[in-house]
Every structure is written in structure tokens, then in C-alpha cells.
C-alpha positions as CSV (number, residue, x, y, z in Angstrom):
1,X,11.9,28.1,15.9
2,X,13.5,24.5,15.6
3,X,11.7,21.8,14.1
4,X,9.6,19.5,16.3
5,X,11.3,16.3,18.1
6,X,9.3,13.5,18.1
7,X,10.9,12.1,21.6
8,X,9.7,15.0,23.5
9,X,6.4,14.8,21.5
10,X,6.0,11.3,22.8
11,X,7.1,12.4,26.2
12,X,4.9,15.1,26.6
13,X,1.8,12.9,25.4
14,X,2.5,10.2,27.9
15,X,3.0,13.1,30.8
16,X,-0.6,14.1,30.1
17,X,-1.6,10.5,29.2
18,X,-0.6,9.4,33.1
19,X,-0.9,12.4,34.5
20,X,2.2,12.9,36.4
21,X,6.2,12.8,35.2
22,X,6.7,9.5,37.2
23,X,4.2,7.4,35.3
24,X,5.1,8.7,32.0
25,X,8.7,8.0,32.8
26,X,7.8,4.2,33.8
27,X,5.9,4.2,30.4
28,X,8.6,5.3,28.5
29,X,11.4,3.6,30.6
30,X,13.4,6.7,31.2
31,X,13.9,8.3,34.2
32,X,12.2,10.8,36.1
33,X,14.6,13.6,35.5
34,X,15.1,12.6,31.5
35,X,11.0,13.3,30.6
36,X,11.3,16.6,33.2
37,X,14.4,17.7,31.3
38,X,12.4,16.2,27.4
39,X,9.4,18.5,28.6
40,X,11.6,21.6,29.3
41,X,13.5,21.1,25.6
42,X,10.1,21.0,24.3
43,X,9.1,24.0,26.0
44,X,12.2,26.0,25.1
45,X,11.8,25.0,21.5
46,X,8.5,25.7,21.1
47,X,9.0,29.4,24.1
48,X,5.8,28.0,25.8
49,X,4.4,26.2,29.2
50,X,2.9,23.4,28.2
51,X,2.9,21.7,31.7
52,X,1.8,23.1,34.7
53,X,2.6,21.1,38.2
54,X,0.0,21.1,41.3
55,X,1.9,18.8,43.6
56,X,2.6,15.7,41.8
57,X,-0.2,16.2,39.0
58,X,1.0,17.4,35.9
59,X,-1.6,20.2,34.0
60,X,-2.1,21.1,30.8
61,X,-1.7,24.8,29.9
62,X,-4.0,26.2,27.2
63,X,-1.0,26.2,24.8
64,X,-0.5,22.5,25.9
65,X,-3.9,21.6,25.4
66,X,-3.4,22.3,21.6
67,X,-0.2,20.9,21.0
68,X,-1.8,17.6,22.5
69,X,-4.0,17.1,19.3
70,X,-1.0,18.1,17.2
71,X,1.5,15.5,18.9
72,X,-0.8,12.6,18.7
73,X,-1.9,13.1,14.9
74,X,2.1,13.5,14.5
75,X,3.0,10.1,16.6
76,X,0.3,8.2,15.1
77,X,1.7,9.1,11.6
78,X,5.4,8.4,13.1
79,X,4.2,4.9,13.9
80,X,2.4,4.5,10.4
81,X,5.1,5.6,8.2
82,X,7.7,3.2,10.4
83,X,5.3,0.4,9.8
84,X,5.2,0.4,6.4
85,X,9.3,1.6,6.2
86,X,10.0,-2.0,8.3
87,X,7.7,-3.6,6.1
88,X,9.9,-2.9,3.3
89,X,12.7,-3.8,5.2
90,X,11.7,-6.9,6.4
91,X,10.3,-8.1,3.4
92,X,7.0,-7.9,4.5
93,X,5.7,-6.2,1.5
94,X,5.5,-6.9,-1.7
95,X,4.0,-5.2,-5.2
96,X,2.8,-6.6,-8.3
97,X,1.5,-4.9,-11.2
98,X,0.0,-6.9,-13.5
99,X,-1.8,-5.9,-17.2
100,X,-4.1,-8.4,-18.2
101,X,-7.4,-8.1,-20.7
102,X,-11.0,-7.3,-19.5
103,X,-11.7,-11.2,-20.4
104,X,-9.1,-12.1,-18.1
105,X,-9.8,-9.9,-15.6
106,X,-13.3,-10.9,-15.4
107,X,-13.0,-14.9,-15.8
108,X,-10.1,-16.4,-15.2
109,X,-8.0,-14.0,-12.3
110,X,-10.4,-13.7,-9.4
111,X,-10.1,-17.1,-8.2
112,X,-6.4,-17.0,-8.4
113,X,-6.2,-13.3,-6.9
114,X,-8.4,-14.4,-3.6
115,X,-5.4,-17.4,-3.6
116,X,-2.7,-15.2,-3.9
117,X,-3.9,-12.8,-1.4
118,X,-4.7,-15.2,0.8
119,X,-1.3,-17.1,0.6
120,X,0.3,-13.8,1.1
121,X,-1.6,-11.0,2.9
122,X,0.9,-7.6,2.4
123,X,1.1,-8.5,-1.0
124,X,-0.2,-5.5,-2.9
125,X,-1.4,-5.9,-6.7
126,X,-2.0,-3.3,-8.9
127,X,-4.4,-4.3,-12.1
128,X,-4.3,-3.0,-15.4
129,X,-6.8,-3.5,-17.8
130,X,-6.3,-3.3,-21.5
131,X,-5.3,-4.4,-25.2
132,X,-2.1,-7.0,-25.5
133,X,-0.4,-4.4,-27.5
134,X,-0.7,-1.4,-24.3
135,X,-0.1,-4.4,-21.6
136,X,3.0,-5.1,-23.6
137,X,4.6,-0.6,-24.3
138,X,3.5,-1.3,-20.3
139,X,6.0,-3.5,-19.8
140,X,8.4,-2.1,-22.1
141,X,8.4,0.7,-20.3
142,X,8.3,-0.7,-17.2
143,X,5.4,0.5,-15.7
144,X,4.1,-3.1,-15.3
145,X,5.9,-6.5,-13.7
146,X,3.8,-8.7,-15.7
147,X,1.6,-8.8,-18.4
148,X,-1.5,-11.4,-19.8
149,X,-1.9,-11.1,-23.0
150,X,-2.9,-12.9,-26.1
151,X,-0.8,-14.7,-28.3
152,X,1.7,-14.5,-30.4
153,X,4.1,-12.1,-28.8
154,X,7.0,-12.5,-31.0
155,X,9.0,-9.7,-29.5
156,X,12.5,-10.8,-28.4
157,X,12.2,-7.8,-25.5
158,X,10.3,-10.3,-23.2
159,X,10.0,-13.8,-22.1
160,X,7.2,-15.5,-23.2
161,X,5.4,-18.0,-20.9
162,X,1.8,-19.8,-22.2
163,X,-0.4,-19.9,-19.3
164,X,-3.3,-22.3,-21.3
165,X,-4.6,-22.7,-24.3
166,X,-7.7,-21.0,-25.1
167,X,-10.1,-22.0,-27.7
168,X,-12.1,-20.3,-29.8
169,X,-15.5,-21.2,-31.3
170,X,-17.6,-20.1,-34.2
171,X,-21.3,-19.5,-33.6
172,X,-22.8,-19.5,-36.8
173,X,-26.7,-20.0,-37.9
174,X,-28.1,-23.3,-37.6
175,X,-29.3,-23.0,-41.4
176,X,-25.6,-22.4,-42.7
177,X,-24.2,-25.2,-45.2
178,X,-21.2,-26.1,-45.9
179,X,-19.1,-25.3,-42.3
180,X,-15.7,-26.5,-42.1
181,X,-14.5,-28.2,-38.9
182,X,-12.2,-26.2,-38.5
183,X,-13.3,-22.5,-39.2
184,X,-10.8,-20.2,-40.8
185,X,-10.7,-16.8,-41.4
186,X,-10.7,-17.4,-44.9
187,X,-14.2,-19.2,-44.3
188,X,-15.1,-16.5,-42.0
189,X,-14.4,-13.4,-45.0
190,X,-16.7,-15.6,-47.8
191,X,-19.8,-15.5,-44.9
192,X,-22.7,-12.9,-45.8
């Protein structure tokens, strides 16, 4: 048996959508005789009747009756998987994979994400969160576009671009003496 054709599939659904071969071939804006001679080819292929004619009505057989829930699950997919194929090739679709930290992640990227995705709607992002030194083997092996990570990243493998500047602060007890202002990790290593 030859492999399904998704013309007569879609010929054969709009027969039994409308009823009658005249309709359908309106629908499909074929003529008359090209659906009768699609539904034939579909019923050689497959060596059953799927369509049985009471004057100008069209019937389903029982073996038509089940191919009908086969050939609209199969159309439906036909029409998904062209979707996103044209979306690919009309530049409707993009994807992003980004590595970032949980910090990040949590604080700083939702507000930019919702303006992003609303600003462009079939962008897809993928998130990854992590440690600087995975976002960056990521990248290096490219199973991210871009990475956020903490500086320094001295590697000469990637371009480095600093987003902001992020600063730190000590919280120490309110009875300690002595505290720098500017709290080193030197300081830091003396504290018991």
C-alpha cells in the first residue's frame, strides 16, 4: 500500500464536510471531476469505498467513517507543522537561549522578559539557570546564545559586554569596631 496523499485527504474531508462532490469542489476550487477522480485515487490506494453516492449526497462507508478521524488529525498536523516551517521562513520566529544566575533570574530579568516578549511575540526564550563558570562551558559549547554572568570573564573566547554595575554591601553587627569604608576581603578573613 502507498503512502497517504494529503490532497486527497483534504478532498475527501471536504466531500463529507459539504456533503456532496460539488460543494467540496467549490471549497477547494477544483473542479467537479478533479475531487471525483482525488476520491477514487484515494480509494485505489487505500482498496476501499470510502464514498457511497445516493443521488447527489455523498455517504460515508464504515471504512470511510474511520479514515475521517484519521484525515483530520493528519490535516490539522499538516497545517501546524506548515505554520511553524513558514514561520522560519519568514522570519517570524526567533530563539534565544540565555544563561543567567538565580539572582538575575529572580530580580533583574522579568521586567525586561515581559518587554521583550511583548515587543516581539514569536520570540521564543529558553532560560538557564546556573553558576558564571556553567553559563560560560554553555556558551563555549554552544548550547547557549547568551550568557549573564558575573564579573571578570577574562576569557578571550567571548565578547564581554557590562550590563551594570552591581554593588555589594557588608552587613556586619552594629557592635563591631573598627570597619573600614571600604570592606575587603582581607577585613572580611580577620572577622570572628
Amino acid at each position: 500500500m502507498r503512502s497517504l496523499n494529503l490532497d486527497q485527504l483534504r478532498a475527501f474531508v471536504e466531500v463529507v464536510a459539504h456533503g456532496n462532490f460539488t460543494a467540496a469542489a467549490k471549497e477547494l476550487n477544483l473542479s467537479q471531476p478533479a475531487v471525483t477522480h482525488q476520491i477514487q485515487e484515494l480509494e485505489r490506494r487505500l482498496n476501499v469505498t470510502l464514498v457511497e453516492r445516493l443521488g447527489k449526497r455523498a455517504y460515508l462507508t464504515e471504512a470511510g467513517e474511520k479514515l475521517i478521524k484519521h484525515a483530520r488529525s493528519l490535516l490539522d498536523e499538516d497545517s501546524r507543522t506548515r505554520s511553524d516551517m513558514r514561520r522560519f521562513a519568514d522570519g517570524w520566529l526567533g530563539r534565544v537561549r540565555i544563561g543567567t544566575s538565580m539572582t538575575v533570574l529572580m530580580y533583574l530579568l522579568p521586567s525586561l522578559l515581559r518587554k521583550l516578549k511583548t515587543d516581539h511575540p514569536q520570540l521564543e526564550i529558553s532560560l538557564k539557570a546556573g553558576k558564571s563558570a556553567e553559563t560560560l562551558e554553555m556558551l563555549r559549547t554552544n548550547a547557549l546564545d547568551l550568557g549573564l554572568c558575573a564579573l571578570p570573564v577574562e576569557d578571550p573566547a567571548f565578547e564581554v559586554t557590562p550590563l551594570f554595575k552591581d554593588e555589594l554591601v557588608a552587613i556586619l553587627p552594629s557592635g563591631m569596631k573598627r570597619i573600614p569604608n571600604k570592606v575587603t576581603p582581607a577585613f572580611l578573613s580577620q572577622i570572628r
